[in-house]
C-alpha positions as CSV (number, residue, x, y, z in Angstrom):
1,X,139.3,83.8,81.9
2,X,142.7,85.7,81.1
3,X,144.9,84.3,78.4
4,X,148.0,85.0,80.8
5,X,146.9,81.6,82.9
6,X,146.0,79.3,79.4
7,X,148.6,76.4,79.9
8,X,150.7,76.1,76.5
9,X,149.6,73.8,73.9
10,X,145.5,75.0,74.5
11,X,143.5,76.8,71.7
12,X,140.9,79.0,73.1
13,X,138.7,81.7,71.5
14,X,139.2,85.5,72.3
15,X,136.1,86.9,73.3
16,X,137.4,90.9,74.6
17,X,139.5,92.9,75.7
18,X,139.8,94.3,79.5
19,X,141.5,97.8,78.7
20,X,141.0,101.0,76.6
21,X,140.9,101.8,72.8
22,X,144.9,102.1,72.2
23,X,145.3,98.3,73.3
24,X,142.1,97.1,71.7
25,X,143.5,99.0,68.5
26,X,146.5,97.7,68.8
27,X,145.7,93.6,69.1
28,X,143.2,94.5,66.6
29,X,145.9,95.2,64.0
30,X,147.8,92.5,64.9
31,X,144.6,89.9,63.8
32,X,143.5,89.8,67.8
33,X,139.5,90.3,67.2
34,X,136.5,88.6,68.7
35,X,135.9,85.1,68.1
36,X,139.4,84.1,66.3
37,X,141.4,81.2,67.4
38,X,144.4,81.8,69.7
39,X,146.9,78.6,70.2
40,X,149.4,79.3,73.2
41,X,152.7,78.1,72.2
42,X,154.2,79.0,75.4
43,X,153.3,80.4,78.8
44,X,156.0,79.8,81.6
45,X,154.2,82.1,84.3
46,X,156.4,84.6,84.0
47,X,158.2,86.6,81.4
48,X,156.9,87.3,77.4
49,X,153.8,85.0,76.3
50,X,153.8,83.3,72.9
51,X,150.7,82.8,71.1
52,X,150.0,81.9,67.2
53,X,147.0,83.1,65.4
54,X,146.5,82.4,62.0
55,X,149.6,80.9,60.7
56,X,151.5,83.8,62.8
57,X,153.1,83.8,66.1
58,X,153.0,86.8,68.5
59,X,154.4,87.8,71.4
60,X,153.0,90.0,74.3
61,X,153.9,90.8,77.7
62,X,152.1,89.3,80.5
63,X,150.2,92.4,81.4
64,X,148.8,92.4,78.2
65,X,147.8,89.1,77.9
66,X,146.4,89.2,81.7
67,X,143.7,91.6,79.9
68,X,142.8,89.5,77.0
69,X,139.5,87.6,78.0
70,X,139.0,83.9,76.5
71,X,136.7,81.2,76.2
């Protein structure tokens, strides 16, 4: 499933990434890899989503996180 519809205050696991090599590179450097755990700390449906992975929190727009695949 997309991370964009996760409701806030679920971990799930990133599994991949529905786009090309410049946005897999790109979560990649910001700790985004296959199997880590994301937590979403907030999703309101619309607008920037906030996520925390490893003791750092990240935000990304909703396309972006509309292409990140979880478990």
């Amino acid at each position: 499933m997309p991370l964009a519809i996760v409701q806030a205050g679920r971990r799930v696991r990133f599994v991949a990434v529905d786009a090309g090599h410049g946005l897999r590179g790109r979560l990649a450097a910001m700790g985004l890899v296959p199997g880590v755990e994301i937590e979403v700390l907030r999703n309101s449906m619309q607008g920037p989503f906030l996520i925390a992975i490893k003791g750092s929190r990240i935000m990304l727009g909703r396309g972006m996180a509309q292409k990140i695949m979880v478990a």
